[in-house]
C-alpha positions as CSV (number, residue, x, y, z in Angstrom):
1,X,-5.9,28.5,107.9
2,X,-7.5,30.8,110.4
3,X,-10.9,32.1,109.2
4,X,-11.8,35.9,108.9
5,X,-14.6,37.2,111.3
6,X,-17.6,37.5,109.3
7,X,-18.9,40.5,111.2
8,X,-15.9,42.3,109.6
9,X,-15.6,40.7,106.3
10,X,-16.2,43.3,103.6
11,X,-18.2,43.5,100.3
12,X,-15.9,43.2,97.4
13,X,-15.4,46.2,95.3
14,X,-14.7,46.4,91.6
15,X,-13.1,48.8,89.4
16,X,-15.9,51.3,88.7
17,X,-16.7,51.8,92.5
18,X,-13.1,52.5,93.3
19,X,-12.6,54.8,90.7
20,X,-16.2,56.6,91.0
21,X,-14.9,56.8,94.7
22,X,-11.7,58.4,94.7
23,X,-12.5,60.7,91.8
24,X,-15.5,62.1,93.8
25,X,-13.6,63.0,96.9
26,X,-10.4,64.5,95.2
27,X,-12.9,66.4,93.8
28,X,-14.2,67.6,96.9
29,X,-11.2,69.1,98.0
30,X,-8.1,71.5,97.6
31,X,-4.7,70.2,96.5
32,X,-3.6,72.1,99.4
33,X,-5.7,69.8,101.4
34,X,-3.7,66.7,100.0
35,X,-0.5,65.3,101.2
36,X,2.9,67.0,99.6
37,X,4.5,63.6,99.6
38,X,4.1,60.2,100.1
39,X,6.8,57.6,101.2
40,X,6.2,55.3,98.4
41,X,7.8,52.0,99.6
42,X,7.1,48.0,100.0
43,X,6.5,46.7,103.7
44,X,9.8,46.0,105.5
45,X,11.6,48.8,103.7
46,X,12.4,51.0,106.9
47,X,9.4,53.3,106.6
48,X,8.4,53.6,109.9
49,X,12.1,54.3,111.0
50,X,11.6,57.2,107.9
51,X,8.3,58.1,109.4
52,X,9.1,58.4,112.8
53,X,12.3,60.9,112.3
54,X,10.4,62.2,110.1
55,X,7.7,63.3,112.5
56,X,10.3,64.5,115.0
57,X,11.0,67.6,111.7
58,X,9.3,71.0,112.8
59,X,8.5,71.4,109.2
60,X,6.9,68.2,108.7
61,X,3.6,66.8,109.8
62,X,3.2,62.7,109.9
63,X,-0.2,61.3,112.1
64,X,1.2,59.4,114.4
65,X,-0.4,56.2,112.9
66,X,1.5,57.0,109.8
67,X,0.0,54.6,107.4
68,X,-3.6,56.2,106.6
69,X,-4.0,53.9,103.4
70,X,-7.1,55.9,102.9
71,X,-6.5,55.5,98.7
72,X,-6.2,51.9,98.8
73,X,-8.9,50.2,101.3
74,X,-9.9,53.2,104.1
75,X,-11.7,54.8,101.2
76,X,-14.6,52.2,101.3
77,X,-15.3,52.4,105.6
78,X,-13.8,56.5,106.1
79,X,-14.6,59.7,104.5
80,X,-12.3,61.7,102.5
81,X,-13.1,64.7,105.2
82,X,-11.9,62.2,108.0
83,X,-8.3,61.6,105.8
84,X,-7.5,65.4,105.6
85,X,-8.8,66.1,108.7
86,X,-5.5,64.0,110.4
87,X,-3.4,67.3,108.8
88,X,-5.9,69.8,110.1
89,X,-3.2,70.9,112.6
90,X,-0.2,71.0,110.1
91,X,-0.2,74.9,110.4
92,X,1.9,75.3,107.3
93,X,4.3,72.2,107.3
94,X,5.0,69.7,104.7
95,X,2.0,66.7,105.0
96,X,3.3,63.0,104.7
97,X,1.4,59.9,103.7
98,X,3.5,56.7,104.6
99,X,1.0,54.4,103.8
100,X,3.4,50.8,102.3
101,X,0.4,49.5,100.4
102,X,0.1,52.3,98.5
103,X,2.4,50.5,96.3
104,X,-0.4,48.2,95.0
105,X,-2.7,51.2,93.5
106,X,-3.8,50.5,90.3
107,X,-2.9,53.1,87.4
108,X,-6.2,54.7,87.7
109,X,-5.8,56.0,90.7
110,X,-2.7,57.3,90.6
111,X,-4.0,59.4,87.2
112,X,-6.5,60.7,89.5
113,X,-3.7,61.6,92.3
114,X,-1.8,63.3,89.7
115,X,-4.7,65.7,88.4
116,X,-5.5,66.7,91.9
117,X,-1.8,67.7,93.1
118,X,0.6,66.9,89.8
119,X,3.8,68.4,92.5
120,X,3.2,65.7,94.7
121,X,6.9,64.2,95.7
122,X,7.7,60.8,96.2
123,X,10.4,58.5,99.0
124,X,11.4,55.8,97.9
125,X,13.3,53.2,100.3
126,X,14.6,50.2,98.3
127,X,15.9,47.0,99.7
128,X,16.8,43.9,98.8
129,X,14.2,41.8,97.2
130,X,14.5,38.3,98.6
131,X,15.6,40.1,102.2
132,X,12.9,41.7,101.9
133,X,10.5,39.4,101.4
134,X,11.4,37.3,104.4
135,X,11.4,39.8,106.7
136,X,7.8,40.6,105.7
137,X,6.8,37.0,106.2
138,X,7.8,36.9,109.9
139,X,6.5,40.2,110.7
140,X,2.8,39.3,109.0
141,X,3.8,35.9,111.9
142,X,4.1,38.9,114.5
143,X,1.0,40.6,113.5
144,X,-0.8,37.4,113.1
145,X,-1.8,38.8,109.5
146,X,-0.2,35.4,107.8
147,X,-2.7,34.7,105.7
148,X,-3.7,38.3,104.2
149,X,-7.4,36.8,104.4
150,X,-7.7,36.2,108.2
151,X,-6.0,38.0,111.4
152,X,-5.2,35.8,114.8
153,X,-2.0,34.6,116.2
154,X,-0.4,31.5,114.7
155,X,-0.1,28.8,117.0
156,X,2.9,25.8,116.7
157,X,4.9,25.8,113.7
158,X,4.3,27.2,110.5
159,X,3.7,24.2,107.8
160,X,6.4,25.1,105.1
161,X,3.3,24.5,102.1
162,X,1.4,27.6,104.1
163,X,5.2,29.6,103.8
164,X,5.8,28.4,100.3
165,X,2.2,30.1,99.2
166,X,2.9,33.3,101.3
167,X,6.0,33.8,99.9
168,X,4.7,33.1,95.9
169,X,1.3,34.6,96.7
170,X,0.1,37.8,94.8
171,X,0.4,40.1,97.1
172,X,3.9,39.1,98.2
173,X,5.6,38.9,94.7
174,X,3.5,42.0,93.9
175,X,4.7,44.4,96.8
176,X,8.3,43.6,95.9
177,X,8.5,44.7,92.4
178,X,10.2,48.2,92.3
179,X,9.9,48.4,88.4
180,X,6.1,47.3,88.0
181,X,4.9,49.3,90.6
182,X,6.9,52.5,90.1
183,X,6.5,52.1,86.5
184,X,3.0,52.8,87.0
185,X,3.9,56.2,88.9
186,X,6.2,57.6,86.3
187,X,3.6,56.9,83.8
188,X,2.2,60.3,85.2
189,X,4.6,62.1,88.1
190,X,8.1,62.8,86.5
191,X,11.3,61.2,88.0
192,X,12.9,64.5,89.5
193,X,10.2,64.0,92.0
194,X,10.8,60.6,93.7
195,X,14.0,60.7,95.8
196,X,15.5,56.8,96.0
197,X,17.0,55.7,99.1
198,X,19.2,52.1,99.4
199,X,18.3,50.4,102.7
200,X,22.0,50.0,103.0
201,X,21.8,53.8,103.8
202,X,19.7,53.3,106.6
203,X,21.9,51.2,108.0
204,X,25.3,52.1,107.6
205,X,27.3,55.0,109.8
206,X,26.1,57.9,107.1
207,X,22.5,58.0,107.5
208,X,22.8,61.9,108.8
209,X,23.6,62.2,105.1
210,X,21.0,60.2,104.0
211,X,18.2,62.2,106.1
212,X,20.2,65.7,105.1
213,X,19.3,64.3,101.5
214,X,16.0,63.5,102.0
215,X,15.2,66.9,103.7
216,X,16.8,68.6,100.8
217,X,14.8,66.6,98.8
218,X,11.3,68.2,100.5
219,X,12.9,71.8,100.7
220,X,12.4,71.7,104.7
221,X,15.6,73.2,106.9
222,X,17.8,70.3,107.6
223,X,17.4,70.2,111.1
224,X,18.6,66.4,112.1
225,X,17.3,64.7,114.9
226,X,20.0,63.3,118.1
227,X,22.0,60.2,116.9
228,X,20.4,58.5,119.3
229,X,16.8,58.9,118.0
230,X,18.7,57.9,114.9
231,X,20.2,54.5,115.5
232,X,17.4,52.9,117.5
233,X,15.9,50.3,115.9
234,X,12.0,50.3,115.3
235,X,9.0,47.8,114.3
236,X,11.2,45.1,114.6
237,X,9.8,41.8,113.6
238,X,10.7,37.9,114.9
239,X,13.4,36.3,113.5
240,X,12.4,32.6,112.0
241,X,14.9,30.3,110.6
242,X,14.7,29.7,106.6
243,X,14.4,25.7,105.6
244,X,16.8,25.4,102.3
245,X,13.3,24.9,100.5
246,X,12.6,28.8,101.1
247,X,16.1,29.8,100.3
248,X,15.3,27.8,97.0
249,X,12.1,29.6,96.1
250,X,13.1,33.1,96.8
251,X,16.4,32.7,95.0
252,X,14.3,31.6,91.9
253,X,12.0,34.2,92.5
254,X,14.3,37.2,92.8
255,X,17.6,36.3,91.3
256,X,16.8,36.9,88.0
257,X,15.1,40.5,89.0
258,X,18.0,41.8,90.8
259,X,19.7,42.6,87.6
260,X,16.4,43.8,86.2
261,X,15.7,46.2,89.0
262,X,19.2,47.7,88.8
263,X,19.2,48.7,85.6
264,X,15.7,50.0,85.8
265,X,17.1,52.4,89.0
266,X,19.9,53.1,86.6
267,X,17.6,54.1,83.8
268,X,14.9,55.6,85.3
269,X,16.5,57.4,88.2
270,X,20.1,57.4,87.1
271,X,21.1,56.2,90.7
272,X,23.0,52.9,91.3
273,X,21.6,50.0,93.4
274,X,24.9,48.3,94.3
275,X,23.4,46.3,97.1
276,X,20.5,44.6,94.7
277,X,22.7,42.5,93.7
278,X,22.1,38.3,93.2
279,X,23.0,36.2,96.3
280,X,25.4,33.3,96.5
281,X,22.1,30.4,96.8
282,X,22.3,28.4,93.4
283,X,19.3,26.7,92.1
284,X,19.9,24.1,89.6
285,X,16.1,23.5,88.7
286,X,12.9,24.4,88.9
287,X,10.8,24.5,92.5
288,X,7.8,22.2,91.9
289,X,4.7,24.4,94.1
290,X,1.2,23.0,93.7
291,X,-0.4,18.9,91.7
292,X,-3.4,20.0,90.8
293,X,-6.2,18.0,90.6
294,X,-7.2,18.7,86.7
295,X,-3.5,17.4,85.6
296,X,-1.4,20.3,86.3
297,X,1.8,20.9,87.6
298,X,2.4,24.6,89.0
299,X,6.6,25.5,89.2
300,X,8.6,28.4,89.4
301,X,11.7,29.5,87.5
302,X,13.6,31.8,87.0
303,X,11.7,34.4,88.3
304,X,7.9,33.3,86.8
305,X,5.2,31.1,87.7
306,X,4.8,28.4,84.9
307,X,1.9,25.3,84.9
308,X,2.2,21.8,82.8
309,X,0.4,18.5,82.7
310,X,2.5,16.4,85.3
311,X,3.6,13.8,82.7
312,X,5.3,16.9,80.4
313,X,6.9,18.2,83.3
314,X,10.3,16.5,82.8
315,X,10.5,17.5,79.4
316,X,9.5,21.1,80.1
317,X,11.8,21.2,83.1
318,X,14.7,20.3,81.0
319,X,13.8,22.3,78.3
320,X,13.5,25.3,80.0
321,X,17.0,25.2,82.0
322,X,19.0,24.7,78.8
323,X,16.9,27.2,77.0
324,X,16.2,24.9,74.3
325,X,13.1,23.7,72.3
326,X,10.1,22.8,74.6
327,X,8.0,19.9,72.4
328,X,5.2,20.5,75.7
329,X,2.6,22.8,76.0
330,X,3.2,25.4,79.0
331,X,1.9,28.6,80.2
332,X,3.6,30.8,82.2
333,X,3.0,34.2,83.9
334,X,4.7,36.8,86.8
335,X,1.9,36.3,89.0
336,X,0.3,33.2,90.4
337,X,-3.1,34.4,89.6
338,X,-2.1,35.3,86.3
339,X,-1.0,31.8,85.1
340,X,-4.1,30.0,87.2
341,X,-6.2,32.7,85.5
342,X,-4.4,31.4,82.2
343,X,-4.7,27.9,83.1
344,X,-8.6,28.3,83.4
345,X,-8.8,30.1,79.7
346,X,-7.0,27.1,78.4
347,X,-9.4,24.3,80.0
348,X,-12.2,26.3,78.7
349,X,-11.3,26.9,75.1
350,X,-11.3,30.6,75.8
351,X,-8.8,33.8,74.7
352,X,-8.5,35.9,77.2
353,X,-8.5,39.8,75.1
354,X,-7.8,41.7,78.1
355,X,-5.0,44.2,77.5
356,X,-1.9,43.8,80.0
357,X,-3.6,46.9,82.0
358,X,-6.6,45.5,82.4
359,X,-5.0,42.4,83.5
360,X,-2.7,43.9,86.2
361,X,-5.9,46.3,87.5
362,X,-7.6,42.9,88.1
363,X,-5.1,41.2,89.9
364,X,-4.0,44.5,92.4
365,X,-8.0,44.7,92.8
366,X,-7.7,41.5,94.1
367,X,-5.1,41.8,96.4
368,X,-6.6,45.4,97.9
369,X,-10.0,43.3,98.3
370,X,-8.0,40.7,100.1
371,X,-6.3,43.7,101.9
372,X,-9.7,45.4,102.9
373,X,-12.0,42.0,104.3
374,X,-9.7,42.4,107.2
375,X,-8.9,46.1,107.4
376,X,-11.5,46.3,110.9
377,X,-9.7,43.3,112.1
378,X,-5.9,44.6,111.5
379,X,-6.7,47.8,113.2
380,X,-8.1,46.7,116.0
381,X,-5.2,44.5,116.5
382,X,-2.7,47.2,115.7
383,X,-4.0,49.5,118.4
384,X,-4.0,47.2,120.9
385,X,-0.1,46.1,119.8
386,X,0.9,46.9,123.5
387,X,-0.7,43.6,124.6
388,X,1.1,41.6,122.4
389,X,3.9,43.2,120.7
390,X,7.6,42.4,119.4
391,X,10.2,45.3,121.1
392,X,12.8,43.0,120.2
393,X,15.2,40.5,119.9
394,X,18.3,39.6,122.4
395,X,21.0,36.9,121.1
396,X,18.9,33.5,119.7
397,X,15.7,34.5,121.2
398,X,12.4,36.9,119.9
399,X,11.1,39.6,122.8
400,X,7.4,39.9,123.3
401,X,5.0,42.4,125.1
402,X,2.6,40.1,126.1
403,X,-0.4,41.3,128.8
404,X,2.3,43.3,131.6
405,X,4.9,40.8,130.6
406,X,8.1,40.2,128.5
407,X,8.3,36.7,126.9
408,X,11.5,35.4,125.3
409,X,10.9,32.7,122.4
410,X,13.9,31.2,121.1
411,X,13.7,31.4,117.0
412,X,13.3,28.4,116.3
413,X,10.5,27.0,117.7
414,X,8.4,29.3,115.4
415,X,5.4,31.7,116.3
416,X,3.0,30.4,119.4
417,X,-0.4,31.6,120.5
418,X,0.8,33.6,123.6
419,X,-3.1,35.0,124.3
420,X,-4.4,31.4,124.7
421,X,-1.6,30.1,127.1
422,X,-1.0,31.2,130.7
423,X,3.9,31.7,130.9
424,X,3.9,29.1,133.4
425,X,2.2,26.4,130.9
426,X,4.1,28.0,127.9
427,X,7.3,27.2,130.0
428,X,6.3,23.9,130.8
429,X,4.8,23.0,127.5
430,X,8.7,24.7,125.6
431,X,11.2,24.1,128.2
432,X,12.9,26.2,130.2
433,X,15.8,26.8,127.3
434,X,13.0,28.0,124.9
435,X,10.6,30.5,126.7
436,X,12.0,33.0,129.4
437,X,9.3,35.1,131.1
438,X,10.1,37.9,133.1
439,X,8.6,41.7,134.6
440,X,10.6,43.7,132.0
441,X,12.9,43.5,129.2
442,X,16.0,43.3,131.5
443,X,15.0,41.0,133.7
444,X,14.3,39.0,130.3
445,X,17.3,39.7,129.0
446,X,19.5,38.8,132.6
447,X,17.6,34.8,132.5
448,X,19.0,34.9,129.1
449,X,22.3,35.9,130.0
450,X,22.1,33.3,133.1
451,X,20.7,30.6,130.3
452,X,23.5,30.8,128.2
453,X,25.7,31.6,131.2
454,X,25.2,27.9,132.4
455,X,25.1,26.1,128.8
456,X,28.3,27.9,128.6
457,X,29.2,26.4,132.0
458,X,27.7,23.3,130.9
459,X,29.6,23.3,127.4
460,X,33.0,24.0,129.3
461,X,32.2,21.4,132.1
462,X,31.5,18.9,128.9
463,X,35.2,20.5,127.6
464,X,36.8,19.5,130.7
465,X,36.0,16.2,130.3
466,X,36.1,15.4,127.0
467,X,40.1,16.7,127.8
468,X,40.2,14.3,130.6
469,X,38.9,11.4,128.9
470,X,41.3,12.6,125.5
471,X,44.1,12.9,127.8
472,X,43.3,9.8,129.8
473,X,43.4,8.2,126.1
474,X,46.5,9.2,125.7
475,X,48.2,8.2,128.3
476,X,46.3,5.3,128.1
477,X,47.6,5.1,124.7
478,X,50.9,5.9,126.0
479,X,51.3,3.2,128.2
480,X,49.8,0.6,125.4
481,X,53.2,1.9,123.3
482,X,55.7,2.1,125.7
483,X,54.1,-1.9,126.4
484,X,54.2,-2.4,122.8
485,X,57.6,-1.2,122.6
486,X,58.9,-3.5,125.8
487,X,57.2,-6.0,124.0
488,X,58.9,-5.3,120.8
489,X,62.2,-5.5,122.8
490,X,61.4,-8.6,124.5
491,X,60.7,-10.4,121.0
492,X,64.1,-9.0,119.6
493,X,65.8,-10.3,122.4
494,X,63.9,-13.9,122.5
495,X,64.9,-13.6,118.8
496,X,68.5,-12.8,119.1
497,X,68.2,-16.0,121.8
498,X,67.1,-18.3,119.4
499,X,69.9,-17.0,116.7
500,X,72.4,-17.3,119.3
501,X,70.9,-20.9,120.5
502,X,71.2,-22.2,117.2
503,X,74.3,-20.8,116.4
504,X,75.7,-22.9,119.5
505,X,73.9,-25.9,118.1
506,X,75.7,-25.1,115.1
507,X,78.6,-24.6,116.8
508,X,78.8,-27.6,119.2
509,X,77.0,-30.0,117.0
510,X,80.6,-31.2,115.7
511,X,82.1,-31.2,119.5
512,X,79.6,-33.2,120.6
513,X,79.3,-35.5,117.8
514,X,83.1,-36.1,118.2
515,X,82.4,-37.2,121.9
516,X,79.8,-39.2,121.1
517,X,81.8,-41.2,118.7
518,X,84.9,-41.1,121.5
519,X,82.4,-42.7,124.1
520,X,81.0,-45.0,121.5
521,X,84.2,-46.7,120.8
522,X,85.6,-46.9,124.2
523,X,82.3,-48.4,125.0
524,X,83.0,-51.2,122.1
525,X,86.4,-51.7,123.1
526,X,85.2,-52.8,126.9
């Protein structure tokens, strides 16, 4: 695990500070002053494709950073003056905040964003939970944000324990949650002011309906930007393989919410999710995670986090799939920090009397501290993307930015350390069929081409004579039956000869015994 930089490690906050914080600066200023919406989605959902054609709308005004996350972690290093001051040149148009994170905020915030601007409206891009999920673990790899405590590219392969925890961490598991975190938001704004949006609408050939929507949505013209601006593709992140391990976790994780979130979009929103529905990856039992050194076993199924002592694990494991009585003691939770949190009250004796609130305000206060101990770090890193950043991806390989260069990675060799490595040593060090470096995307692109060009060559060369040699084979073979059959022949004949012999035998056996007995007598006679 890469360790954070202490010079921009961060006090931790709590509660009271946060609160005292935000309340103070709302309070400074104007609702007018405030953004009119907010693109309230996870990471990975397609809000910086939103943002960005967004931005293009004369009656809209986005900063071009886009994400501002001043109410979940810039509070504590900005000024509420600096946050309003990015709109200072709106000049009438609709103000946007597309901060993702903002989907962590606890429900005290969010009572104090209401009071301050109550009309505030709401985007909300929704996508499939365990797609989702992945595609945010390989573009924290691209950002070298992996860890969510530390920022610095990964070098070599990823240990699958290290993708395993990512994946069932807090802050991963948290983010994804469509009901728990919007929950907390219709608590206070009403549901005529978020407009849903399936990711599948992004994608498909309608999105000019989708964006006329959305503009409807904010009352701005519906003035559509070129198709082309449209359809290009943007923030993409590499592309990893999944080990059937990860396919097993986030089908336990998420299958048993996709029905859950549906019906809560049906509910709340009346819309239908059609493409949150369960995926085809069957898991027959639960994923064993952590052996802990007190005598606990951490798993997860069916969608929670759940802790034993090692020896009842069996028993509970069984129990559990055939929903029938468990004679263990378990605990179980939604959140990883929740159950260890659960685990430590039960080794101590202790009841936790914490109401469910308070409970989920500690654990997203955790996660925005973990956020904000490298907020310096991820900014810098973010500003200077152009040095090192993903503009693509071109047949089996990842294309990087890197320092006046594009470099090609095939997938599967995982994320490298492409700042400490000169291309000609990466080349050397991967092989020529796993890292292509070259002046500009094309030129990437072409030694791809010419790559898979020659393996193709190569491939149909290997064809050729794998025909020769099968047709060699056969007439090989051919030959050995026509042989066989001559052979055959010759055996029926040598047969037939031998019938035919001994039929003469038979045949003659009287002639010559009769001449036998002639010559005998004449011989006794003399």
């Amino acid at each position: 695990m890469i360790s954070v930089d202490k010079n921009d490690a961060m006090p931790r906050f709590g509660m009271e500070e946060y609160v005292c914080k935000i309340a103070s600066d709302l309070a400074q200023i104007e609702a007018a002053h405030l953004p009119d919406f907010f693109v309230l989605s996870p990471p990975r959902t397609g809000t910086t494709w939103l943002s960005t054609v967004l931005m293009s709308h004369p009656d809209i005004c986005i900063p071009p950073e886009k994400e501002l996350r001043y109410f979940d972690v810039a509070w504590k290093q900005s000024t509420i003056d600096y946050y309003i001051g990015r709109y200072s040149r709106s000049e009438g148009r609709l103000k946007g905040d597309a901060s993702p994170s903002y989907v962590l905020l606890p429900e005290n915030i969010i009572r104090l964003l209401h009071r301050a601007k109550p009309n505030m409206k709401f985007i909300v891009i929704v996508r499939d939970l365990e797609h989702r999920a992945w595609s945010n673990f390989c573009h924290s790899c691209s950002l070298g944000e992996f860890d969510l405590h530390s920022f610095g590219i990964l070098q070599g392969e990823i240990p699958e324990e290290k993708i395993l925890n990512f994946l069932a961490g807090d802050y991963s598991t948290s983010v994804a949650d469509y009901r728990e975190y919007l929950g907390r938001w219709l608590r206070h704004f009403p549901a005529e002011q978020f407009c849903i949006i399936g990711m599948d609408e992004l994608t498909n050939k309608n999105t000019g309906a989708m964006l006329s929507r959305v503009l409807g949505f904010l009352n701005v013209s519906k003035v559509l930007p070129k198709s082309e601006d449209i359809n290009v593709k943007i923030n993409p992140a590499m592309v990893f393989p999944r080990s059937e391990t990860v396919d097993c976790l986030l089908s336990i994780l998420y299958r048993p919410k996709h029905e859950q979130q549906t019906a809560f979009f049906k509910h709340a929103f009346g819309v239908e999710m059609r493409h949150l529905l369960p995926h085809a990856h069957e898991v027959s039992a639960p994923l064993p995670l952590l052996n802990r050194a007190d005598g606990f076993k951490v798993f997860v199924w069916n969608g929670r986090f759940y802790a034993c002592y090692a020896e009842d694990f069996s028993l509970v494991s069984e129990s559990l799939q055939y929903s029938s009585h468990v004679g263990a003691h378990y605990v179980v939770a939604d959140h990883y920090s929740d159950l260890l949190r659960q685990i430590n009250v039960q080794k101590k004796g202790l009841y936790d009397n914490r109401s469910e609130q308070e409970k989920e305000d500690a654990r997203l206060l955790n996660i925005l501290n973990d956020l904000a101990s490298g907020y310096n770090t991820s900014n810098r890193f973010r500003v200077n993307l152009k040095s090192n950043r993903i503009v693509g991806e071109f047949k089996e390989f990842n294309l990087i930015d890197s320092r006046g260069l594009v470099i090609g990675l095939r997938k599967t060799i995982g994320p490298v350390d492409l700042m400490a490595a000169d291309p000609q040593s990466l080349i050397e060090r991967l092989g020529f069929d796993n890292a292509v470096v070259g002046r500009s995307t094309d030129e990437v692109t072409r030694f791809i081409d010419l790559i898979q060009h020659n393996k193709d060559r190569l491939a149909d060369l290997e064809g050729r004579v794998a025909r020769s040699w099968t047709a060699a084979e056969n007439r090989m073979l051919g030959l050995i039956r026509v042989l066989e059959e001559k052979q055959s022949k010759l055996d029926a004949q040598l047969r037939h000869l031998q019938a035919l012999t001994k039929q003469q035998e038979r045949l003659l056996r009287p002639w010559w015994r009769r001449i036998f007995d002639s010559d005998l007598k004449s011989h006794t006679e003399e």
